[in-house]
N, C-alpha and C positions, 0 to 999 in steps of 0.2 A: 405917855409912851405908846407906840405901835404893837400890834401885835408879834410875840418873839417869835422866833424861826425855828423850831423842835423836827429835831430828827428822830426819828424812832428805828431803833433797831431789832427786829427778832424775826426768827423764821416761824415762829405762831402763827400761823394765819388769824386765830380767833381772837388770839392776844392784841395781834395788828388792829382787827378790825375793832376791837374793845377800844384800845388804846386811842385808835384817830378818831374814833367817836367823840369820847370825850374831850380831846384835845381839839379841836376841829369847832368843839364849840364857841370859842374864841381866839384860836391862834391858826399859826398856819402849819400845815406838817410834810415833811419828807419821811416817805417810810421806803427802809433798807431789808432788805430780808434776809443778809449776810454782810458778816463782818466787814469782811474784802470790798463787799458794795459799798457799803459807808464808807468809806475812807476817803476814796478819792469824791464823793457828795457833799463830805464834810470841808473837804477844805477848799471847794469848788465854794460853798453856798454858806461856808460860817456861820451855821447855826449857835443860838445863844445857847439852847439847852439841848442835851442829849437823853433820851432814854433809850438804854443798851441791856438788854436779853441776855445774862453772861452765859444763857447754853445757845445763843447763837453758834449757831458752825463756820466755820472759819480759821477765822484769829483767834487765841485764848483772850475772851472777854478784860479779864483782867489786865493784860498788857495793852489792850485797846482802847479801855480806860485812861490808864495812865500816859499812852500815845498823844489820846486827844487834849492830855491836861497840858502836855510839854507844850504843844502846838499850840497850844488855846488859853492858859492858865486859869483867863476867866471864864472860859465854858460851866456852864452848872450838868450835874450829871445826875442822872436819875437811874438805879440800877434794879431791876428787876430779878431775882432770883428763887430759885424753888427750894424746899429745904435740903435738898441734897447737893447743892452748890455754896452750902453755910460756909466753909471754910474757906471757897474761893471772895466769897462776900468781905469777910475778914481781911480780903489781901486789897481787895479796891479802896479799905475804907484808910 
């Protein structure tokens, strides 16, 4: 199989750059800095897996989550969270 197509989402800049690092080292990556940016990337460019920042600014993470699941079902999602977003973590699972 080809390399998957990962979207990345966070307005981190160092998380961004953490993050396409390693991802970069064998796949390919789109990275969104906001929610609202993604959306219309994701469904331009169907990525297989998402990883989504749920303190991106935007859209509540959570609902963007479950956006891309309606849209996507088999999208794999990879969700990034800090400890004071625990209970929104709770709600994507």
């Amino acid at each position: 199989m080809g390399p998957y197509k990962y979207l990345l989402v966070s307005h981190d800049a160092a998380l961004a750059i953490l993050m396409t690092g390693i991802i970069k080292a064998k796949e390919v990556t789109t990275v969104a800095d906001s929610i609202a940016m993604a959306i219309p990337v994701f469904e331009k460019e169907k990525h297989e897996i998402v990883v989504v920042d749920l303190e991106t600014p935007g859209l509540d993470g959570v609902k963007f989550v479950r956006a891309l699941k309606k849209v996507s079902p088999n999208v794999q999602v990879i969700v990034l969270a800090s400890a004071s977003s625990g209970d929104a973590m709770f709600l994507v699972l």
